[in-house]
C-alpha positions as CSV (number, residue, x, y, z in Angstrom):
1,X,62.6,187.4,56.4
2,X,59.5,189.7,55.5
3,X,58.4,189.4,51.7
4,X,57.9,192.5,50.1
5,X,54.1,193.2,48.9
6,X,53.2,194.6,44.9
7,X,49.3,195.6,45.8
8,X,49.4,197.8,43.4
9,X,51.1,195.3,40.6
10,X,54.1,197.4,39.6
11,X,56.3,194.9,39.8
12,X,57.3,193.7,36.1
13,X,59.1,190.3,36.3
14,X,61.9,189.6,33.9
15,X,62.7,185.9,33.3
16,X,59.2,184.5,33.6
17,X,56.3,186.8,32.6
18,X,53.0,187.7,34.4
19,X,50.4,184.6,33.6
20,X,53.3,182.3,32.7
21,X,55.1,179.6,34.0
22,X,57.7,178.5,31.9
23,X,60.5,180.6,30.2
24,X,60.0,180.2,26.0
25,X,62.3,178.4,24.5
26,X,63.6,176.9,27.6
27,X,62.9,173.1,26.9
28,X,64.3,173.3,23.6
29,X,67.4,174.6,24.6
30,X,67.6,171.7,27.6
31,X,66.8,169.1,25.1
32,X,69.7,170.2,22.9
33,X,72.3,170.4,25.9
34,X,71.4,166.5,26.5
35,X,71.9,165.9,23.0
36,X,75.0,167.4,23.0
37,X,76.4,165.0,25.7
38,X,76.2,166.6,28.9
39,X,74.6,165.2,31.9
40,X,71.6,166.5,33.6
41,X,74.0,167.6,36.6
42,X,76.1,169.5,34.3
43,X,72.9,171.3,32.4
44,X,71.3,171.9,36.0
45,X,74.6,173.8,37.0
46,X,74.3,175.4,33.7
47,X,70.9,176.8,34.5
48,X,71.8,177.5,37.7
49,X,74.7,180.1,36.4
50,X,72.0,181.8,34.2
């Protein structure tokens, strides 16, 4: 499978922004899923819908 080139960096990403790797807000949204009772499977499955 060939992986399209951007050499002339027109590609805008969406969920993570250029120069960043984490989404904002991210780890205080997982942290409240555990506190709410559900298991790290069920908040990984979670993310993985998203």
């Amino acid at each position: 499978m060939a992986v399209p080139r951007d050499r002339d960096s027109s590609f805008e990403p969406k969920l993570v922004k250029k120069g960043k790797t984490r989404i904002d807000g991210i780890d205080d949204n997982i942290i409240g899923l555990y506190a709410a009772g559900l298991s790290v499977r069920d908040i990984q499955t979670h993310l993985e819908d998203l």
